[in-house]
N, CA, C and O atoms as a GROMACS GRO file, in nm:
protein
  436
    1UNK      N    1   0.081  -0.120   0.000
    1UNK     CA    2   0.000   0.000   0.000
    1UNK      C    3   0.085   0.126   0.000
    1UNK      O    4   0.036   0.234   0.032
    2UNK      N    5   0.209   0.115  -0.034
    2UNK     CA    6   0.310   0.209  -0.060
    2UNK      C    7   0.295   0.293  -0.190
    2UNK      O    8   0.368   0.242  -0.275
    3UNK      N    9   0.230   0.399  -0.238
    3UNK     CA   10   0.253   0.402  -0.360
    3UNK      C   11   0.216   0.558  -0.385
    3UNK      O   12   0.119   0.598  -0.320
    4UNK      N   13   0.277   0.649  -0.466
    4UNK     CA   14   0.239   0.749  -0.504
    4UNK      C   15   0.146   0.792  -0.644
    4UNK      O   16   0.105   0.890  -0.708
    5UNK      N   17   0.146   0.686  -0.641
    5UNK     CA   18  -0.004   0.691  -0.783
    5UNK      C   19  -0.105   0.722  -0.725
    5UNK      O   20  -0.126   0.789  -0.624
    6UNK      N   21  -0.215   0.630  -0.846
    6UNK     CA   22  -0.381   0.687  -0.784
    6UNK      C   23  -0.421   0.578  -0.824
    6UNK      O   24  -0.340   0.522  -0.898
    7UNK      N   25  -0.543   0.508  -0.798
    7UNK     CA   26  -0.627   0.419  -0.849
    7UNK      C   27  -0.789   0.439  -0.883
    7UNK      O   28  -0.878   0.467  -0.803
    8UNK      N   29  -0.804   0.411  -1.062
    8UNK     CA   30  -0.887   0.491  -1.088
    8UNK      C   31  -1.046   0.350  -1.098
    8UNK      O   32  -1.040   0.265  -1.187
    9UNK      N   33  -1.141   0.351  -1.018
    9UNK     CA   34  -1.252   0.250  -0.996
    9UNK      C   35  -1.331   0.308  -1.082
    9UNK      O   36  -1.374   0.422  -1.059
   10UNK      N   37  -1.362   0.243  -1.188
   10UNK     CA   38  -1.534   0.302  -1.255
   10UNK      C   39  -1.578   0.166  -1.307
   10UNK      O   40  -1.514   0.060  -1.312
   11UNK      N   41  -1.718   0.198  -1.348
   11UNK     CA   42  -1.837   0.038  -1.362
   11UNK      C   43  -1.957   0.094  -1.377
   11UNK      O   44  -1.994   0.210  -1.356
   12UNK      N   45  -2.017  -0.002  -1.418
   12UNK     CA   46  -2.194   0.041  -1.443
   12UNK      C   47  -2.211   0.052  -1.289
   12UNK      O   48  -2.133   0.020  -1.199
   13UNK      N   49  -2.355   0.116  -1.286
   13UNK     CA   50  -2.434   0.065  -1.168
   13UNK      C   51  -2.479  -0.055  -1.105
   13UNK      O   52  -2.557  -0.137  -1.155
   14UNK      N   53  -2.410  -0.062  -0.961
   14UNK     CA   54  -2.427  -0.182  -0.918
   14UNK      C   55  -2.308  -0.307  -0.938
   14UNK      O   56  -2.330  -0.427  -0.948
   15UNK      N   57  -2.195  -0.248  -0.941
   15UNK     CA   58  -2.074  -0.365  -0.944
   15UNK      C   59  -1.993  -0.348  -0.820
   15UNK      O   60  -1.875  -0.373  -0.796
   16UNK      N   61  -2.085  -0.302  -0.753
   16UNK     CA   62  -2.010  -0.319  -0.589
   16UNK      C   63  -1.868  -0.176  -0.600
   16UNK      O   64  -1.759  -0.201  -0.550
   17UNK      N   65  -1.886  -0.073  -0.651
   17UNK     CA   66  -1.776   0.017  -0.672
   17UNK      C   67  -1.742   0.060  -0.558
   17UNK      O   68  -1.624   0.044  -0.527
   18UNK      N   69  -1.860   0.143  -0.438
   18UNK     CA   70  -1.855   0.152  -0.346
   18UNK      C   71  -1.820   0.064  -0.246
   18UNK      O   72  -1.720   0.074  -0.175
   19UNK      N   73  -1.878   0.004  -0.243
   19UNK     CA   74  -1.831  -0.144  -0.107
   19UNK      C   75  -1.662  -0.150  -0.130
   19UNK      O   76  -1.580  -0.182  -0.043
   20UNK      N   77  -1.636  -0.116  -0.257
   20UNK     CA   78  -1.500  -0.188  -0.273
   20UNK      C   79  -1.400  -0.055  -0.257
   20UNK      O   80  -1.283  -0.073  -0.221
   21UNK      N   81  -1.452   0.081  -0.285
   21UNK     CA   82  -1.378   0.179  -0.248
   21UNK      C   83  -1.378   0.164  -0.077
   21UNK      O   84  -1.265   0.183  -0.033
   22UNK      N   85  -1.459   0.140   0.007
   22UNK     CA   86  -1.485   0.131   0.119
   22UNK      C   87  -1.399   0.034   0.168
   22UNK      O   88  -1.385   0.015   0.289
   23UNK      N   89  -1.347  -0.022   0.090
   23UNK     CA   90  -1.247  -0.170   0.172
   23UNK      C   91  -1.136  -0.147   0.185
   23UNK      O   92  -1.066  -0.202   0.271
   24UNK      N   93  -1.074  -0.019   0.061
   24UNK     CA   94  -0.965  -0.003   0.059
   24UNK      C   95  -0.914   0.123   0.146
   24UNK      O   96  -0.800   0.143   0.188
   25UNK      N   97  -1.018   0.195   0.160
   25UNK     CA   98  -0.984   0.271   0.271
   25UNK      C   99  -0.975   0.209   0.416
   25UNK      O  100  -0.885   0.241   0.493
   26UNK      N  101  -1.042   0.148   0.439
   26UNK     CA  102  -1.057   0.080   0.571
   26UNK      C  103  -0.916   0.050   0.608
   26UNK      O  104  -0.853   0.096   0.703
   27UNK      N  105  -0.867  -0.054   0.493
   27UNK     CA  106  -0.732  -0.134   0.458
   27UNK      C  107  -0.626  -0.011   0.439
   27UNK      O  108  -0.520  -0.066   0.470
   28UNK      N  109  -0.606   0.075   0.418
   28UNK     CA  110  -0.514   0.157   0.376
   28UNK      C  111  -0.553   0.277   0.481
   28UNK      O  112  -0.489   0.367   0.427
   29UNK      N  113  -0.613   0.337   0.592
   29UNK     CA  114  -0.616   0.373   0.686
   29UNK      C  115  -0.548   0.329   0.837
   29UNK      O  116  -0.496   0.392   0.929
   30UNK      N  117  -0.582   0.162   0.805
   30UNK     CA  118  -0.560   0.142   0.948
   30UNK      C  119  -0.451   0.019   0.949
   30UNK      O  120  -0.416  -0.045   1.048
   31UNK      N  121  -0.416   0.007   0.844
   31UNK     CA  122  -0.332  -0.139   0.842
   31UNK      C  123  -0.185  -0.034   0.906
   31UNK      O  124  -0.178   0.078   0.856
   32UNK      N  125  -0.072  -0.073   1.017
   32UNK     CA  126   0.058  -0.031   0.983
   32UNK      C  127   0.123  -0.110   0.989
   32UNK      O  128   0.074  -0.221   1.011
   33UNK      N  129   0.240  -0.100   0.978
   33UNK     CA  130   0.380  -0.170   0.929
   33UNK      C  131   0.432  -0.222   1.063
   33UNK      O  132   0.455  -0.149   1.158
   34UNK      N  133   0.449  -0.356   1.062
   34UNK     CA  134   0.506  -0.448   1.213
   34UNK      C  135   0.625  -0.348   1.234
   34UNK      O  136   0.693  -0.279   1.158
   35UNK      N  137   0.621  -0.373   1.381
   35UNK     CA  138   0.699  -0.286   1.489
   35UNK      C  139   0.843  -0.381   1.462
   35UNK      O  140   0.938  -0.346   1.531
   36UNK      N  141   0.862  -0.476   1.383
   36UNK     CA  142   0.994  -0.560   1.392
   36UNK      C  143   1.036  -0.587   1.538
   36UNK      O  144   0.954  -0.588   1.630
   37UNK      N  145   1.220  -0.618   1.560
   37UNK     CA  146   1.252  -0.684   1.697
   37UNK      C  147   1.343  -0.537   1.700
   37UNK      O  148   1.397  -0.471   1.612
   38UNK      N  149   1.332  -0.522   1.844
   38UNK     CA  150   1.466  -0.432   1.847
   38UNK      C  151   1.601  -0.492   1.867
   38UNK      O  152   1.631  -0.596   1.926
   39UNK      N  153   1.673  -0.411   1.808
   39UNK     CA  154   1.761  -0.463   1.814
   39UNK      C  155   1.861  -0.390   1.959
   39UNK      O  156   1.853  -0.275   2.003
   40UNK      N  157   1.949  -0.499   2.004
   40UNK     CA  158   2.004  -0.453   2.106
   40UNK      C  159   2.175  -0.439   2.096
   40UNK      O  160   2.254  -0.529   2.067
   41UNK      N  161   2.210  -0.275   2.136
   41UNK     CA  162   2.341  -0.272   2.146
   41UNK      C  163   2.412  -0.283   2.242
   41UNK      O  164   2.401  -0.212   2.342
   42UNK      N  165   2.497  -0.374   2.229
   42UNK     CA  166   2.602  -0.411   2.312
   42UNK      C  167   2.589  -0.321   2.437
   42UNK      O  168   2.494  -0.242   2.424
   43UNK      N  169   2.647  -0.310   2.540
   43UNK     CA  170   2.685  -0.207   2.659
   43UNK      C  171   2.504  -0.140   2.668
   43UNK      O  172   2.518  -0.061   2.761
   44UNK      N  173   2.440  -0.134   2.650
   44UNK     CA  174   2.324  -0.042   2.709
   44UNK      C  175   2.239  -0.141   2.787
   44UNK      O  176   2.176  -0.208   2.705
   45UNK      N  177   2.220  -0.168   2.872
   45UNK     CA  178   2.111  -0.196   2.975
   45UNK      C  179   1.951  -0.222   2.904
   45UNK      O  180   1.927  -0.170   2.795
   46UNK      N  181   1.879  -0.280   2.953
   46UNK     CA  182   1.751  -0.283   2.898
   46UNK      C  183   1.642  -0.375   2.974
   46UNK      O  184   1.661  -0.496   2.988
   47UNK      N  185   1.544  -0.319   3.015
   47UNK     CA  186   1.449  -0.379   3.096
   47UNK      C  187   1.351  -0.508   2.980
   47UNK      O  188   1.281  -0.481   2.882
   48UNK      N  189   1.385  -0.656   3.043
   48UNK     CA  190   1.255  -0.721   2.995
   48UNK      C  191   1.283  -0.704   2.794
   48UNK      O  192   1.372  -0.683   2.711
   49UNK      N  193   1.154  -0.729   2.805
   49UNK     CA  194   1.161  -0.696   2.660
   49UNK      C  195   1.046  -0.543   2.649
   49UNK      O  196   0.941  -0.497   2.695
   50UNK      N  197   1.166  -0.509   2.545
   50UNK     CA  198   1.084  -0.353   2.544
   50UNK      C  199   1.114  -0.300   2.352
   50UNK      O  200   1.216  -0.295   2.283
   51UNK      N  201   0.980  -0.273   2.326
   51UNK     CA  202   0.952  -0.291   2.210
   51UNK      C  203   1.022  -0.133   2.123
   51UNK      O  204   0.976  -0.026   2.164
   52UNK      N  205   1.110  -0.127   2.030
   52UNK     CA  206   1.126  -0.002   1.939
   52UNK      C  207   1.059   0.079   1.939
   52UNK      O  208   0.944   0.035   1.947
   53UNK      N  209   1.061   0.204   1.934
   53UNK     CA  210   0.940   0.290   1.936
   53UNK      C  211   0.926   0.376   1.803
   53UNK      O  212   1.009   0.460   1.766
   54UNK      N  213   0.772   0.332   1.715
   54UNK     CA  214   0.811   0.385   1.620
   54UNK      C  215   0.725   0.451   1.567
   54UNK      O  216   0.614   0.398   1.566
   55UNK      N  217   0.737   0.602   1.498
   55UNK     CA  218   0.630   0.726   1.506
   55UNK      C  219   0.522   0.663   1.339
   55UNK      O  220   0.550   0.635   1.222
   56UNK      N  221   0.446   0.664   1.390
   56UNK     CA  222   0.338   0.648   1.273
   56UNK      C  223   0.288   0.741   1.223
   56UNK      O  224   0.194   0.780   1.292
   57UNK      N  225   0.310   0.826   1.092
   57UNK     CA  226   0.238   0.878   1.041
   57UNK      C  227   0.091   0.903   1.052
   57UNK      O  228   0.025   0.799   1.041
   58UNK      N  229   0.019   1.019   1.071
   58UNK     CA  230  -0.108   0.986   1.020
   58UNK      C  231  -0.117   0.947   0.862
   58UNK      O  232  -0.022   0.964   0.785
   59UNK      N  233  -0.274   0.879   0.814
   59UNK     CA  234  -0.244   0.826   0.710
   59UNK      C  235  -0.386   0.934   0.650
   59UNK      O  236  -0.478   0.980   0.719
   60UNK      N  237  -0.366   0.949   0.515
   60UNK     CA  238  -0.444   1.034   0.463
   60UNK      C  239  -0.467   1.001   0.300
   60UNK      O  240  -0.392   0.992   0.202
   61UNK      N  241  -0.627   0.985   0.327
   61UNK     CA  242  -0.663   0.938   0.166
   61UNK      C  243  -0.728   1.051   0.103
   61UNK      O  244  -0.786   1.134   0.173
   62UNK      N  245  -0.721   1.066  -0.044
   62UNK     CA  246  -0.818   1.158  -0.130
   62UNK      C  247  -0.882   1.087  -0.199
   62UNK      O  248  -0.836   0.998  -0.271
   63UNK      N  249  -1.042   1.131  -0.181
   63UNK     CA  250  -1.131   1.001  -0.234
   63UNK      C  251  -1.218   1.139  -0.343
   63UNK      O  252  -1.262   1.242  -0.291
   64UNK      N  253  -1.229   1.110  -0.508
   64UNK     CA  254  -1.277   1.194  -0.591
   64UNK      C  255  -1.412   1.157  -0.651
   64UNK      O  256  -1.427   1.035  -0.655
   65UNK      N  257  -1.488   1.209  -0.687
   65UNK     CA  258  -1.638   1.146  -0.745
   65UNK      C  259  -1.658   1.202  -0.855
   65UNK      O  260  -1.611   1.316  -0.855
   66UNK      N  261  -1.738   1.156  -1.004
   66UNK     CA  262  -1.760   1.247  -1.089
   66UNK      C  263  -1.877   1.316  -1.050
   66UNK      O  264  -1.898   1.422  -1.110
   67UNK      N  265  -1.980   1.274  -0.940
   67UNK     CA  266  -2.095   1.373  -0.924
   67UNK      C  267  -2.112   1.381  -0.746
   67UNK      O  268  -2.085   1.294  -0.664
   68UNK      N  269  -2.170   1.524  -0.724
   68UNK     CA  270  -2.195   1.530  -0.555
   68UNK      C  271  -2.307   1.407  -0.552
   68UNK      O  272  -2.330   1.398  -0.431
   69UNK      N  273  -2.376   1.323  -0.608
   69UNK     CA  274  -2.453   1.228  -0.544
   69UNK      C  275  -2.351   1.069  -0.510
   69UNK      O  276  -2.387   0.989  -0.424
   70UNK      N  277  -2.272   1.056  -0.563
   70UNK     CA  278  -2.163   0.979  -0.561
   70UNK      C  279  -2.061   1.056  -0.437
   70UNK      O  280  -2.018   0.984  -0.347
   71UNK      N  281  -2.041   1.139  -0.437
   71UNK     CA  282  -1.952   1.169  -0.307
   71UNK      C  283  -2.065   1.169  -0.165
   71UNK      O  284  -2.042   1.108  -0.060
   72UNK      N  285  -2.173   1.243  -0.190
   72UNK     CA  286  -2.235   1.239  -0.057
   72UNK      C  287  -2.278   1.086   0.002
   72UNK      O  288  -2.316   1.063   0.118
   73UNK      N  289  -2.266   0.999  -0.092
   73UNK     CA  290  -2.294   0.832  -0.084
   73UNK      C  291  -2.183   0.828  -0.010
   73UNK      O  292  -2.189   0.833   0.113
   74UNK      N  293  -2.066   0.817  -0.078
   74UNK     CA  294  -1.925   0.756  -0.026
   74UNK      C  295  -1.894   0.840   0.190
   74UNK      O  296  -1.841   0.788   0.288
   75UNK      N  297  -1.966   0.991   0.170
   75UNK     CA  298  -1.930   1.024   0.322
   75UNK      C  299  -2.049   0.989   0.399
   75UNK      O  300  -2.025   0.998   0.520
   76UNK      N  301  -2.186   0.946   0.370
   76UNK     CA  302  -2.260   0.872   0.418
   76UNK      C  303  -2.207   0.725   0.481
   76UNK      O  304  -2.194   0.699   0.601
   77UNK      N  305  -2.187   0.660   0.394
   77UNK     CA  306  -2.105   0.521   0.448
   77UNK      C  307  -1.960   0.500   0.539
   77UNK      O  308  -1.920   0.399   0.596
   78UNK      N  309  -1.904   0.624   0.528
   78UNK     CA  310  -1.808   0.622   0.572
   78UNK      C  311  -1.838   0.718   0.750
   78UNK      O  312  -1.766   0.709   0.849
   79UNK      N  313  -1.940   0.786   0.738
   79UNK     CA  314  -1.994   0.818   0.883
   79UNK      C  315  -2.054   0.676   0.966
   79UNK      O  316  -2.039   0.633   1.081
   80UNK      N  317  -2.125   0.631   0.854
   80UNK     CA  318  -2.166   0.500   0.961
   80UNK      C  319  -2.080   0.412   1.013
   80UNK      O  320  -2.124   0.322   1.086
   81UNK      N  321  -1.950   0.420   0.987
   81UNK     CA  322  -1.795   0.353   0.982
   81UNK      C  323  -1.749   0.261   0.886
   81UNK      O  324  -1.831   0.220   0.803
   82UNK      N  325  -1.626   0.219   0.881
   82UNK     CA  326  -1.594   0.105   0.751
   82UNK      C  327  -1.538   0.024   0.844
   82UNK      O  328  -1.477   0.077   0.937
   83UNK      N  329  -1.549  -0.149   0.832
   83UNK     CA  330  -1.443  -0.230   0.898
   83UNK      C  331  -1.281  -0.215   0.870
   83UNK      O  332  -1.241  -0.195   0.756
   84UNK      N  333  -1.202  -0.225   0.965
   84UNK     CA  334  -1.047  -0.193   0.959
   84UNK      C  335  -1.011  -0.329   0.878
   84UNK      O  336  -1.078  -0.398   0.801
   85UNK      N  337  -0.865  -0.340   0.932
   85UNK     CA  338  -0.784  -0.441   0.906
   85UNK      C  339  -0.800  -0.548   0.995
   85UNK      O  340  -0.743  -0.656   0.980
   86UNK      N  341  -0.871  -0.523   1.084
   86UNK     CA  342  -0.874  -0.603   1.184
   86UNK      C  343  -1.023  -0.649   1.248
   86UNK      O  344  -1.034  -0.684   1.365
   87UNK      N  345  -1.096  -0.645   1.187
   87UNK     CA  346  -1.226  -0.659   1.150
   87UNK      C  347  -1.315  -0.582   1.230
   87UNK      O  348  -1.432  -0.593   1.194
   88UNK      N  349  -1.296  -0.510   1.324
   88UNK     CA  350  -1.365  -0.382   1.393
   88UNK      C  351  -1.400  -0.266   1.330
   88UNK      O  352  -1.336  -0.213   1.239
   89UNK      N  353  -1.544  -0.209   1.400
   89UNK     CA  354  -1.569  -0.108   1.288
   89UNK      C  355  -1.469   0.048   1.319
   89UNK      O  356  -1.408   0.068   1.424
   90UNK      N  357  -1.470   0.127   1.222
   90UNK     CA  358  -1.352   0.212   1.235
   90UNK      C  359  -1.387   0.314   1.199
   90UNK      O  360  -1.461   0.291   1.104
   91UNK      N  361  -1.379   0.464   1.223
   91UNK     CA  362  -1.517   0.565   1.221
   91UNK      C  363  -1.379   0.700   1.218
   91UNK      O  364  -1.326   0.749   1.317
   92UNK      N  365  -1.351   0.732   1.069
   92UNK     CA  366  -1.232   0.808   0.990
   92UNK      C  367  -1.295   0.921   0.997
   92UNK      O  368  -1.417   0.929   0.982
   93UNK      N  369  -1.208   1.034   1.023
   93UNK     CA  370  -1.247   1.153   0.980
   93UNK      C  371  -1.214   1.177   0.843
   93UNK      O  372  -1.127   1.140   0.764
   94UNK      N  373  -1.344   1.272   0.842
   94UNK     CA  374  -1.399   1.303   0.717
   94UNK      C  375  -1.390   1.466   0.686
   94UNK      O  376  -1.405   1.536   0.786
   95UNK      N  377  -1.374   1.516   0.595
   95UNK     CA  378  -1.347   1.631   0.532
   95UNK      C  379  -1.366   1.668   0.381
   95UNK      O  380  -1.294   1.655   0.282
   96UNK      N  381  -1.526   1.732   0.407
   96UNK     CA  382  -1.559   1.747   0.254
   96UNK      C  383  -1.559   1.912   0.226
   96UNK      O  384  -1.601   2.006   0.294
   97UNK      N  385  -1.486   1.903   0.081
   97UNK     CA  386  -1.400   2.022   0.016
   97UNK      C  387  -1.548   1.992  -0.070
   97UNK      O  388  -1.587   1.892  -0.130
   98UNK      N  389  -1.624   2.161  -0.040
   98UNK     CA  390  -1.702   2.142  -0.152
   98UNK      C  391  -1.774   2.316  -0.130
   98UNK      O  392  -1.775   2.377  -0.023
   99UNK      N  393  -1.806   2.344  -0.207
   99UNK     CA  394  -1.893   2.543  -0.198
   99UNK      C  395  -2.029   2.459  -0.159
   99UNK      O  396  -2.106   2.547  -0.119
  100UNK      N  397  -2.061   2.398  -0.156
  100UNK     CA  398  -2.201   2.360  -0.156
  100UNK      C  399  -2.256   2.171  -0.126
  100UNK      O  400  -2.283   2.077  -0.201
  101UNK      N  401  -2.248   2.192   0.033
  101UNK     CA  402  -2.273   2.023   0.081
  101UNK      C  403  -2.492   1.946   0.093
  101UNK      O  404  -2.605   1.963   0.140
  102UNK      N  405  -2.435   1.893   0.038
  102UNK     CA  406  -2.638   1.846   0.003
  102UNK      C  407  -2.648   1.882   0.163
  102UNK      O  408  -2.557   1.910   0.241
  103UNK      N  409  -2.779   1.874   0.184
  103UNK     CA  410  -2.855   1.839   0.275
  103UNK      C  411  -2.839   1.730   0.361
  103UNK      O  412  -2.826   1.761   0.479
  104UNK      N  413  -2.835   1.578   0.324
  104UNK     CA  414  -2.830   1.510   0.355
  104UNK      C  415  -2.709   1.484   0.434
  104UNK      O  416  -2.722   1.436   0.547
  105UNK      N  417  -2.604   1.509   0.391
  105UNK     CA  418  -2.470   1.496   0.432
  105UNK      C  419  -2.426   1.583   0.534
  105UNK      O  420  -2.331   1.546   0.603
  106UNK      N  421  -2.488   1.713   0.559
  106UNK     CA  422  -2.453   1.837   0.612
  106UNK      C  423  -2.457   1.802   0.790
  106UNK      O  424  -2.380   1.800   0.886
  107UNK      N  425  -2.574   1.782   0.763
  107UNK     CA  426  -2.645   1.715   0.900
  107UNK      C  427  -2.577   1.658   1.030
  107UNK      O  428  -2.612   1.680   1.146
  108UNK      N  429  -2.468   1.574   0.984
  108UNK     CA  430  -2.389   1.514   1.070
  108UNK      C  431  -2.245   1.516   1.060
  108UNK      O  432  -2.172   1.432   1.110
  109UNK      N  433  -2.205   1.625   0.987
  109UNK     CA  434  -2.048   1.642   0.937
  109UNK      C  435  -2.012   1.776   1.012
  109UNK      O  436  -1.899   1.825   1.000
   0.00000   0.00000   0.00000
């Protein structure tokens, strides 16, 4: 999930586009990278086992729509939460860039 590209999803209506944009955020939000072993140098002291400490980025997606009824869908579903990596539900902040948010969406953002 390393990557500086983009990935572009389109389909008729009804090929699961959403569900599947929804998976990959879930997956690419919350998955991080194993903490590995620390390693230990010679001469320093060390309690037990004591794990590397290592700063995690926040992680940040840009999700694009060709129409506001397609974006206000995608921050609808994503208020009700998406499952993580770890099969718990997971409830992302959201931030919609727009001059003008429907109704529907406004409500709880």
């Amino acid at each position: 999930m390393e990557s500086t590209g983009f990935t572009l999803i389109q389909g008729p209506p009804g090929t699961r586009k959403t569900k599947t944009i929804l998976g990959i955020i879930g997956a690419t939000l919350t998955t991080t990278k194993s903490r590995g072993i620390p390693i230990q140098i010679p001469g320093q002291r060390h309690s037990g086992q004591q794990q590397a400490s290592v700063t995690v980025k926040p992680k940040r997606i840009l999700v694009c729509a060709p129409s506001n009824a397609a974006v206000d869908e995608l921050v609808l579903r994503l208020k009700g939460g998406i499952w993580n990596s770890s099969g718990e539900i997971f409830f992302p902040r959201i931030v919609v860039w727009d001059e003008v948010i429907s109704s529907t969406v406004q409500c709880g953002i």
